[in-house]
LUMLUMDREN-2810 file (N, C-alpha, C; in Angstrom, 1 decimal):
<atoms>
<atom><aa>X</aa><ch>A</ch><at>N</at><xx>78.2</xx><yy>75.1</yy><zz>93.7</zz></atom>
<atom><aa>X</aa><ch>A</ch><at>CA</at><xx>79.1</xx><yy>75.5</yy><zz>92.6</zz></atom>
<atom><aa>X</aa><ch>A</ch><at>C</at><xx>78.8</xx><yy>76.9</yy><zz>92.2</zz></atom>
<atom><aa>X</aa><ch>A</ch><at>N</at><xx>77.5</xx><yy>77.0</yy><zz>92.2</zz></atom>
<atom><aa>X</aa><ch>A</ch><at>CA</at><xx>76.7</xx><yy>78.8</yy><zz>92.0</zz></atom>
<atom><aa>X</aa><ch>A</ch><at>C</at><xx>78.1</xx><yy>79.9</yy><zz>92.4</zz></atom>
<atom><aa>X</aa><ch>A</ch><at>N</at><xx>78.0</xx><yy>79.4</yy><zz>94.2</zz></atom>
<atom><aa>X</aa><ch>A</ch><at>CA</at><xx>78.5</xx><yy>80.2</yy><zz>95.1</zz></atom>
<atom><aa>X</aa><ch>A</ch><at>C</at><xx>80.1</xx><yy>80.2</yy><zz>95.0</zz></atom>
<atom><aa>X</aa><ch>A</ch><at>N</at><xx>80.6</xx><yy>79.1</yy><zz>94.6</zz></atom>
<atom><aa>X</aa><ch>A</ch><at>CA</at><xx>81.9</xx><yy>79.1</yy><zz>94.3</zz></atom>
<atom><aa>X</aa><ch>A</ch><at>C</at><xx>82.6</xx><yy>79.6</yy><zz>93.1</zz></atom>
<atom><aa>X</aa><ch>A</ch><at>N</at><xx>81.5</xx><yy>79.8</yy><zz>92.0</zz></atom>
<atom><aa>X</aa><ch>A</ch><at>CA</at><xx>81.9</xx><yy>80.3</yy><zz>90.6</zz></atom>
<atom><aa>X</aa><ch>A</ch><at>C</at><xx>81.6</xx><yy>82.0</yy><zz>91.1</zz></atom>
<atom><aa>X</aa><ch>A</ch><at>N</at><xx>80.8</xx><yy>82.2</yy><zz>91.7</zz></atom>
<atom><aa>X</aa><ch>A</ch><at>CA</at><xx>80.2</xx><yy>83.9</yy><zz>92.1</zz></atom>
<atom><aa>X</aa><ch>A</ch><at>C</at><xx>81.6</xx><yy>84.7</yy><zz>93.0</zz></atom>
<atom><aa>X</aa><ch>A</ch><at>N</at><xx>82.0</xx><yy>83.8</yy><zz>93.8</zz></atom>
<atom><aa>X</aa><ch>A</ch><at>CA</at><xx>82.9</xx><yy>84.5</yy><zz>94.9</zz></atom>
<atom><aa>X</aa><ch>A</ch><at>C</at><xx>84.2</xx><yy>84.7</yy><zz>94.0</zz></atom>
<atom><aa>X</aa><ch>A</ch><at>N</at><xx>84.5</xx><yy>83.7</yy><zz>93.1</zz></atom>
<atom><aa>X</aa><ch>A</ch><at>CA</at><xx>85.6</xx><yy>83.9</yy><zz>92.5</zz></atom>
<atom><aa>X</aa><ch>A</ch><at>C</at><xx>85.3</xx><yy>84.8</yy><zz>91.2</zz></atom>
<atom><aa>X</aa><ch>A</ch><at>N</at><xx>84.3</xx><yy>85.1</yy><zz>90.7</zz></atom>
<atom><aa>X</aa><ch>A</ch><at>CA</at><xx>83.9</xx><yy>86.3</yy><zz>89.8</zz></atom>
<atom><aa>X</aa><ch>A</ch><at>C</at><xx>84.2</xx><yy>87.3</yy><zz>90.9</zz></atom>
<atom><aa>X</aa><ch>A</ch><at>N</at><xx>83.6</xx><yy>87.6</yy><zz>91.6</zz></atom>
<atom><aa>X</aa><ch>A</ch><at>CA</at><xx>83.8</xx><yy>89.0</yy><zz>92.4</zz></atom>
<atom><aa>X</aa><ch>A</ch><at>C</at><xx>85.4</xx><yy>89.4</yy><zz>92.7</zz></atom>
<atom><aa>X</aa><ch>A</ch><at>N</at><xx>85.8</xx><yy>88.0</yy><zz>93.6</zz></atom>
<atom><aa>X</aa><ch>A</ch><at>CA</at><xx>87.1</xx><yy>88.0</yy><zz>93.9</zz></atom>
<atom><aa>X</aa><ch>A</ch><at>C</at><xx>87.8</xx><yy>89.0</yy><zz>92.3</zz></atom>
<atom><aa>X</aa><ch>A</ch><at>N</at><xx>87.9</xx><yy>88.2</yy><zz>91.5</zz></atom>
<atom><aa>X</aa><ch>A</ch><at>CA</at><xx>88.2</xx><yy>88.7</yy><zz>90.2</zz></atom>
<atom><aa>X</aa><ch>A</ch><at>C</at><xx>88.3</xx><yy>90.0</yy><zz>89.7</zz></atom>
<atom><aa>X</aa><ch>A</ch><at>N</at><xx>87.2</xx><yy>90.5</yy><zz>90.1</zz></atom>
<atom><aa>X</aa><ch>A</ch><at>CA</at><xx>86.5</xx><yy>92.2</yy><zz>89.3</zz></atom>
<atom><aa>X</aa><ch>A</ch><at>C</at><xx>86.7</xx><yy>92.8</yy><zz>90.3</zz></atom>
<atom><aa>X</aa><ch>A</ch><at>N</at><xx>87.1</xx><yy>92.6</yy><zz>91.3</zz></atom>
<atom><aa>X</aa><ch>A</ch><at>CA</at><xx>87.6</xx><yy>93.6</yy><zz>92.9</zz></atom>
<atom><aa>X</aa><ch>A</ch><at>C</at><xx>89.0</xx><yy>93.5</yy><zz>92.4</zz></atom>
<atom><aa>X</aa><ch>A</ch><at>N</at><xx>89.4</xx><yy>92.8</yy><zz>92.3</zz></atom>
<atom><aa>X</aa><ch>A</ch><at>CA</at><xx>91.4</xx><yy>93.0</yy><zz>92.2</zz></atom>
<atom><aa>X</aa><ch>A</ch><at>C</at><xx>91.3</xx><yy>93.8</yy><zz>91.0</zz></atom>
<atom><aa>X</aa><ch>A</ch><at>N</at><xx>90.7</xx><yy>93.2</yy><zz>90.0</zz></atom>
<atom><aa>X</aa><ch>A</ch><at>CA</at><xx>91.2</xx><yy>93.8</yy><zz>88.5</zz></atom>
<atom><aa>X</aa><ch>A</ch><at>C</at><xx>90.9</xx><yy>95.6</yy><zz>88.9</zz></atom>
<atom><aa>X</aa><ch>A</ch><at>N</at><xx>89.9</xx><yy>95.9</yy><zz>89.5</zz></atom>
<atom><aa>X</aa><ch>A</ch><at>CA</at><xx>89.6</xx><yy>97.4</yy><zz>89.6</zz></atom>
<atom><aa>X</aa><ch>A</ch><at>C</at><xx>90.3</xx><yy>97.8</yy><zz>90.6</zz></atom>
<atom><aa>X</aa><ch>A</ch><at>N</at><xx>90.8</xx><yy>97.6</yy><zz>91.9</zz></atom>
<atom><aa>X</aa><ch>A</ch><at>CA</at><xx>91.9</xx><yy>97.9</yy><zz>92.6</zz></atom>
<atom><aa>X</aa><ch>A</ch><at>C</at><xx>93.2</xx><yy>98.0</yy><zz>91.7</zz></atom>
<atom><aa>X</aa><ch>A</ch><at>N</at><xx>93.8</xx><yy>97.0</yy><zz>91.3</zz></atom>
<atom><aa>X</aa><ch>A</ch><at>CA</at><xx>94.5</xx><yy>97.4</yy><zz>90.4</zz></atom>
<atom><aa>X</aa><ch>A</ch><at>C</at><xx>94.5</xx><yy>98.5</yy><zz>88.9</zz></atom>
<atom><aa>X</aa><ch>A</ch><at>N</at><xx>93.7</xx><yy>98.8</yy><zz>88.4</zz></atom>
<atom><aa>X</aa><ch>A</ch><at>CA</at><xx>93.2</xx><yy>99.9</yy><zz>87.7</zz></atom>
<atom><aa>X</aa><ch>A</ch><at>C</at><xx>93.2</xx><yy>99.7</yy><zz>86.4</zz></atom>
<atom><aa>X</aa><ch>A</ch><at>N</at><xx>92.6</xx><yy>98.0</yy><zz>86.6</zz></atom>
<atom><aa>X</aa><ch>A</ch><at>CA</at><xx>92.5</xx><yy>97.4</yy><zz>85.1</zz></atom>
<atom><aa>X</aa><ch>A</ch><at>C</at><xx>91.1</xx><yy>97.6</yy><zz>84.5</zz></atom>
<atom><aa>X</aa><ch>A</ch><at>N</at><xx>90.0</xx><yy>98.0</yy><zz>85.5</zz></atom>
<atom><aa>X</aa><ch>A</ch><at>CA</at><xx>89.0</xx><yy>98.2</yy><zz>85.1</zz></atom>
<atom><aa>X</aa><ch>A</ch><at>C</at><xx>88.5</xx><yy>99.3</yy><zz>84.9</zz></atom>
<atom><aa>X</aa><ch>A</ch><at>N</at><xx>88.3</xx><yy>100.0</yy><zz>83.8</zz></atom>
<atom><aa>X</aa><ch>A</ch><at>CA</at><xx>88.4</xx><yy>101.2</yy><zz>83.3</zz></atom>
<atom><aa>X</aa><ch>A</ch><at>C</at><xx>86.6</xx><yy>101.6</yy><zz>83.5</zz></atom>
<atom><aa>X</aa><ch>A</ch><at>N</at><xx>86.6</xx><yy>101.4</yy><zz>84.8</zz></atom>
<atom><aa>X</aa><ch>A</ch><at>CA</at><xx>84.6</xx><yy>101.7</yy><zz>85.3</zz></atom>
<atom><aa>X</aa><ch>A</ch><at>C</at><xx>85.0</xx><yy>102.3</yy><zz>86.4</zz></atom>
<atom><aa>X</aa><ch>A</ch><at>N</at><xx>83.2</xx><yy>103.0</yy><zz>86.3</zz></atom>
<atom><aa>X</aa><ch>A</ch><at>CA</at><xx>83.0</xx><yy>104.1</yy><zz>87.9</zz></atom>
<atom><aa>X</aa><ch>A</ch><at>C</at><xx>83.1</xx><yy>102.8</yy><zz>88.8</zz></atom>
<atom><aa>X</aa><ch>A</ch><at>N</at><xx>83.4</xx><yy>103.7</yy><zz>90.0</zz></atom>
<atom><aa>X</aa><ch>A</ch><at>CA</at><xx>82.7</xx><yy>102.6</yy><zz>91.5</zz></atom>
<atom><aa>X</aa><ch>A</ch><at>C</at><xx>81.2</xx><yy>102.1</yy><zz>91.3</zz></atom>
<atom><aa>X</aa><ch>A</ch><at>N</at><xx>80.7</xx><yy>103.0</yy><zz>91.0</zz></atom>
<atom><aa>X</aa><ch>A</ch><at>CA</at><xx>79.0</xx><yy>102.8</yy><zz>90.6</zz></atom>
<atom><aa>X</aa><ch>A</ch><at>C</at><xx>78.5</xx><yy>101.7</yy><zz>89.9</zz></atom>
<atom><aa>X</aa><ch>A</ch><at>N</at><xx>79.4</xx><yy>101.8</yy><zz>88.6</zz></atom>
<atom><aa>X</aa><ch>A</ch><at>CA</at><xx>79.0</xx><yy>100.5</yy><zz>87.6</zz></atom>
<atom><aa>X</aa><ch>A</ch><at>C</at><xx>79.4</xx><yy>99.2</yy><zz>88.2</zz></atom>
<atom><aa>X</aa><ch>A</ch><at>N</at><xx>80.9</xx><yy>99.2</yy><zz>89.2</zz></atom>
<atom><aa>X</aa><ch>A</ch><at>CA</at><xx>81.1</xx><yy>98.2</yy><zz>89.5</zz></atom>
<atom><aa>X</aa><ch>A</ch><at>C</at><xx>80.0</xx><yy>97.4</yy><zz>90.1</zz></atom>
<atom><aa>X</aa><ch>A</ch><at>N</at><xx>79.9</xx><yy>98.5</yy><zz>91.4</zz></atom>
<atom><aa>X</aa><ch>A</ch><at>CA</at><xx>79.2</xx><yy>97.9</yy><zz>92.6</zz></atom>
<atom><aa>X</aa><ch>A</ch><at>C</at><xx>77.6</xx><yy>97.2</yy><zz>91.3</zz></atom>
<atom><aa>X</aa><ch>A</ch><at>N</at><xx>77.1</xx><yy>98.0</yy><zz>91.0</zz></atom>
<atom><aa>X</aa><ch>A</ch><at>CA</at><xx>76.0</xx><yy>98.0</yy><zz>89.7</zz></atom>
<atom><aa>X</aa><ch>A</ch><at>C</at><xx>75.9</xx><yy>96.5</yy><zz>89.2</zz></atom>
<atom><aa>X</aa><ch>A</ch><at>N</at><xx>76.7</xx><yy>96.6</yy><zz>88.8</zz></atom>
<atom><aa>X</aa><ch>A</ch><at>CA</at><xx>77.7</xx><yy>95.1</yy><zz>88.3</zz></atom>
<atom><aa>X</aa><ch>A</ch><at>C</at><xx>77.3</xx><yy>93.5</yy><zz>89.3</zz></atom>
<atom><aa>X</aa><ch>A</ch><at>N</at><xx>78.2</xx><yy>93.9</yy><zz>90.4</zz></atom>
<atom><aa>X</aa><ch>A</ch><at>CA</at><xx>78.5</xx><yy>92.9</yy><zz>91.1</zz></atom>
<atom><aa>X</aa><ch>A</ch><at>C</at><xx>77.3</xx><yy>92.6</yy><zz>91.8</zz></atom>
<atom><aa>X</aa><ch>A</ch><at>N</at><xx>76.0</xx><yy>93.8</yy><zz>92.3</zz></atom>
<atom><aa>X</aa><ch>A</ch><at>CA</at><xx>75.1</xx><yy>93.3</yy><zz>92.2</zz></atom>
<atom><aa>X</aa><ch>A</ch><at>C</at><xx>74.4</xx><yy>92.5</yy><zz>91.0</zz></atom>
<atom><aa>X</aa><ch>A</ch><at>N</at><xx>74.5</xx><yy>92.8</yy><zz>90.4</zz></atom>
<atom><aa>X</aa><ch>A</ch><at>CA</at><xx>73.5</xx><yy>92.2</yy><zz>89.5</zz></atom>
<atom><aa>X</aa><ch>A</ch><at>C</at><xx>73.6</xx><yy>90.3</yy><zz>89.3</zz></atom>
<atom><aa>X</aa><ch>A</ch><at>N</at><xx>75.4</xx><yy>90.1</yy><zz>89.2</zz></atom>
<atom><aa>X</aa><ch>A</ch><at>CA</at><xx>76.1</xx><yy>89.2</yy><zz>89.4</zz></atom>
<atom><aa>X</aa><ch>A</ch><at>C</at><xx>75.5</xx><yy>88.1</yy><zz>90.5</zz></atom>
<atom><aa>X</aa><ch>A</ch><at>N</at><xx>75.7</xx><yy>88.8</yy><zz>91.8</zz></atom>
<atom><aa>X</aa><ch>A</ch><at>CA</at><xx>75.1</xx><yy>88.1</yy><zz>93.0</zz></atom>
<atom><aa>X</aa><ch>A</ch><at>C</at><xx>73.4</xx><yy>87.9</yy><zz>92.8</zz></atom>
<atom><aa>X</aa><ch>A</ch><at>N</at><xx>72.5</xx><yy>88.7</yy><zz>92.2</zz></atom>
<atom><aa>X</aa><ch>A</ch><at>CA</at><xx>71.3</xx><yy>88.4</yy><zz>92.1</zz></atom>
<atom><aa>X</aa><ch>A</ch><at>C</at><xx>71.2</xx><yy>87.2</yy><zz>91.1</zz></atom>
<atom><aa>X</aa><ch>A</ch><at>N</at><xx>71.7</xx><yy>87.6</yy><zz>89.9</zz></atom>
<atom><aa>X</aa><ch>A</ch><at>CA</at><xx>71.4</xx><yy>86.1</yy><zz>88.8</zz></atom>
<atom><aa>X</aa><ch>A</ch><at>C</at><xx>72.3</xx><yy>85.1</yy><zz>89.1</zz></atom>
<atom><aa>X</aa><ch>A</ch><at>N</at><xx>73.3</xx><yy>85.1</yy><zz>90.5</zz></atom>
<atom><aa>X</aa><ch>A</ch><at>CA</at><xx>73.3</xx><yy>83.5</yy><zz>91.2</zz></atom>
<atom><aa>X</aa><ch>A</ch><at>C</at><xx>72.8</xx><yy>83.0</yy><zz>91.7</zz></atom>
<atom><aa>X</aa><ch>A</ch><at>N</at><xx>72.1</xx><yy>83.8</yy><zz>92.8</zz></atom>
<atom><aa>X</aa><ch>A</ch><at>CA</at><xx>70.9</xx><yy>83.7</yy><zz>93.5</zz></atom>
<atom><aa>X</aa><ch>A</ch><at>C</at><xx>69.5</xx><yy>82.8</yy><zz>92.9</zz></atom>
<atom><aa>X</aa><ch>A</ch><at>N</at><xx>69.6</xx><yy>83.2</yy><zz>91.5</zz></atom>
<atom><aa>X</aa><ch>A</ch><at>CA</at><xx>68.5</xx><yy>82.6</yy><zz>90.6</zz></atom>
<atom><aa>X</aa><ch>A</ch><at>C</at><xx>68.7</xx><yy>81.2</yy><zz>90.2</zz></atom>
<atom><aa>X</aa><ch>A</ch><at>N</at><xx>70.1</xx><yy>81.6</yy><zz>90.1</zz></atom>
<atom><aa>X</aa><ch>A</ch><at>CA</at><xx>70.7</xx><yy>79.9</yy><zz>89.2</zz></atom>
<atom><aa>X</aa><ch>A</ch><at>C</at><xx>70.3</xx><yy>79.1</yy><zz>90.9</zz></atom>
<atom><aa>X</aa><ch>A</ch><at>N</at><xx>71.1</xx><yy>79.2</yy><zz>91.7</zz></atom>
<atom><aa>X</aa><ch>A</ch><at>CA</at><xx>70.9</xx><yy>78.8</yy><zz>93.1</zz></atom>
<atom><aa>X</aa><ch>A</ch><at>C</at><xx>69.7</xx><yy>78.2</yy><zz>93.2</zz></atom>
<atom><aa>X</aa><ch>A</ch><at>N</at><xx>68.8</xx><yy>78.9</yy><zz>92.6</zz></atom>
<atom><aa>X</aa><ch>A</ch><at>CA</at><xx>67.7</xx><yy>78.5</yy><zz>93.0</zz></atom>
<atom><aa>X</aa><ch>A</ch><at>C</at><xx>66.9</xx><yy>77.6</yy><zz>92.1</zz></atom>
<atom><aa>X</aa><ch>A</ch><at>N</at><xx>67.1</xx><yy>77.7</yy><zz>91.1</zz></atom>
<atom><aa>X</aa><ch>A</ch><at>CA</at><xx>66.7</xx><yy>76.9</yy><zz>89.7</zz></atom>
<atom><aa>X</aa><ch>A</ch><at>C</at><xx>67.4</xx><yy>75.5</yy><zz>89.9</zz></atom>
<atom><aa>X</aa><ch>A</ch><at>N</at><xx>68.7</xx><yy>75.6</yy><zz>90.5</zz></atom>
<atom><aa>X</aa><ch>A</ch><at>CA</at><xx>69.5</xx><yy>74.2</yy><zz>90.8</zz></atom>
<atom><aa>X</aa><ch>A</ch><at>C</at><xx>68.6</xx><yy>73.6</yy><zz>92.0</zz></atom>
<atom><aa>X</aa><ch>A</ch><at>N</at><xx>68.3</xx><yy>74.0</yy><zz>92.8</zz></atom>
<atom><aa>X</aa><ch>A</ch><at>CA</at><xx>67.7</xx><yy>73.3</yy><zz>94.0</zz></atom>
<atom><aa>X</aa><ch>A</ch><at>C</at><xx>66.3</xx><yy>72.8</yy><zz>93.7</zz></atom>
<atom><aa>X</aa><ch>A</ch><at>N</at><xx>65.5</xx><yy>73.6</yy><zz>92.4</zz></atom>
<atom><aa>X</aa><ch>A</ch><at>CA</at><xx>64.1</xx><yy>72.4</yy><zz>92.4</zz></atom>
<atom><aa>X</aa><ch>A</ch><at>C</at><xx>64.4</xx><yy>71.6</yy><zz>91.0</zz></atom>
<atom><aa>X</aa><ch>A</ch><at>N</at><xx>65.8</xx><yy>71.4</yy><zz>90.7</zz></atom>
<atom><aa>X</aa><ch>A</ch><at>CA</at><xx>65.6</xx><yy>70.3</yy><zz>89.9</zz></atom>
<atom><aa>X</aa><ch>A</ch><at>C</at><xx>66.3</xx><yy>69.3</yy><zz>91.1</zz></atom>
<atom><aa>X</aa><ch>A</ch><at>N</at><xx>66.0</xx><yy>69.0</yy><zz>92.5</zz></atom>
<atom><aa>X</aa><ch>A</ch><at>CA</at><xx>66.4</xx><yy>68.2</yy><zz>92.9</zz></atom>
<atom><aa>X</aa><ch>A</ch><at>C</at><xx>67.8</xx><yy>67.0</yy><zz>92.6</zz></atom>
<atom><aa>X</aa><ch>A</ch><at>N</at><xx>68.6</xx><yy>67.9</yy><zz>92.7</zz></atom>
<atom><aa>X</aa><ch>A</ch><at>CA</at><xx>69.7</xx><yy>67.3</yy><zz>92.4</zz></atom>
<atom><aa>X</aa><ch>A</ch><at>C</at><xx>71.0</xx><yy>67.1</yy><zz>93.5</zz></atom>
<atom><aa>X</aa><ch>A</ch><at>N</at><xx>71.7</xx><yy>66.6</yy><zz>93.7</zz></atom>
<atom><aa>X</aa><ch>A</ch><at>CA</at><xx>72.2</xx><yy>66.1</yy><zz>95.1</zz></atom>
<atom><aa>X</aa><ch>A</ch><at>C</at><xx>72.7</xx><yy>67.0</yy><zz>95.9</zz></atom>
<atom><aa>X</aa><ch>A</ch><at>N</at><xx>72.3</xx><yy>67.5</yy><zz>97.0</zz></atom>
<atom><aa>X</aa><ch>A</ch><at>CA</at><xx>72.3</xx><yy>68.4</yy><zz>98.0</zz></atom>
<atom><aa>X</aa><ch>A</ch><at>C</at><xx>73.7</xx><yy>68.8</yy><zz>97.8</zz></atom>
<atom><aa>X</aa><ch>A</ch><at>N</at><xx>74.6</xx><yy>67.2</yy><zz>97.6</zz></atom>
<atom><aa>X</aa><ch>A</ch><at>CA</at><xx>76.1</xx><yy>67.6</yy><zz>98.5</zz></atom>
<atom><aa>X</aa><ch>A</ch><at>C</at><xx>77.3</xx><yy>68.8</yy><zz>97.1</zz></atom>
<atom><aa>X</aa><ch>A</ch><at>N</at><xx>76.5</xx><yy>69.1</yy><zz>96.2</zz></atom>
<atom><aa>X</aa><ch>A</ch><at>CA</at><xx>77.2</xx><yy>69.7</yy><zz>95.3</zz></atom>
<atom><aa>X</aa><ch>A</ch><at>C</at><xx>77.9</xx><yy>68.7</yy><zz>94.4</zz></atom>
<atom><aa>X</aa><ch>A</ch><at>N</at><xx>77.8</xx><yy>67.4</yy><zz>94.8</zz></atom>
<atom><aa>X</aa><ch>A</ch><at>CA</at><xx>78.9</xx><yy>66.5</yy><zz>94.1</zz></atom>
<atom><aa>X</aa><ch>A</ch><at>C</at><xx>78.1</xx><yy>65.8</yy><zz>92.5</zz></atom>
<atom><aa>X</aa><ch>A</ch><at>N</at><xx>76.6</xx><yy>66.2</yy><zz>92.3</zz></atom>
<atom><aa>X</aa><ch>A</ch><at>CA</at><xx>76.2</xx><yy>65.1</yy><zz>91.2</zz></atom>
<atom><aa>X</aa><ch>A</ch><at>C</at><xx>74.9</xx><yy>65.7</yy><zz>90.6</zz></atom>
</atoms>
């Protein structure tokens, strides 16, 4: 779910700034979308030692 909520954040913040709704540098984006990908990374990982069911479903 991490990975599926993250791809469609980025998905999101890539259109909106191609289109020229995001009134930021390239810099901050990129800035940004790291940061994004790192604290999923975290959640990702916080999900996996509370042992909870591999298949994403519970």
């Amino acid at each position: 779910m991490v990975a599926v909520g993250a791809v469609g954040a980025l998905t999101s913040l890539f259109m909106r700034y191609l289109e020229g709704d995001l009134a930021v540098s390239r810099d901050t984006l990129v800035r940004h979308c790291v940061a994004l990908v790192e604290d999923a990374g975290r959640a990702a990982c916080l999900q996996g030692d509370q042992g909870g069911d591999p298949s994403g479903r519970g």
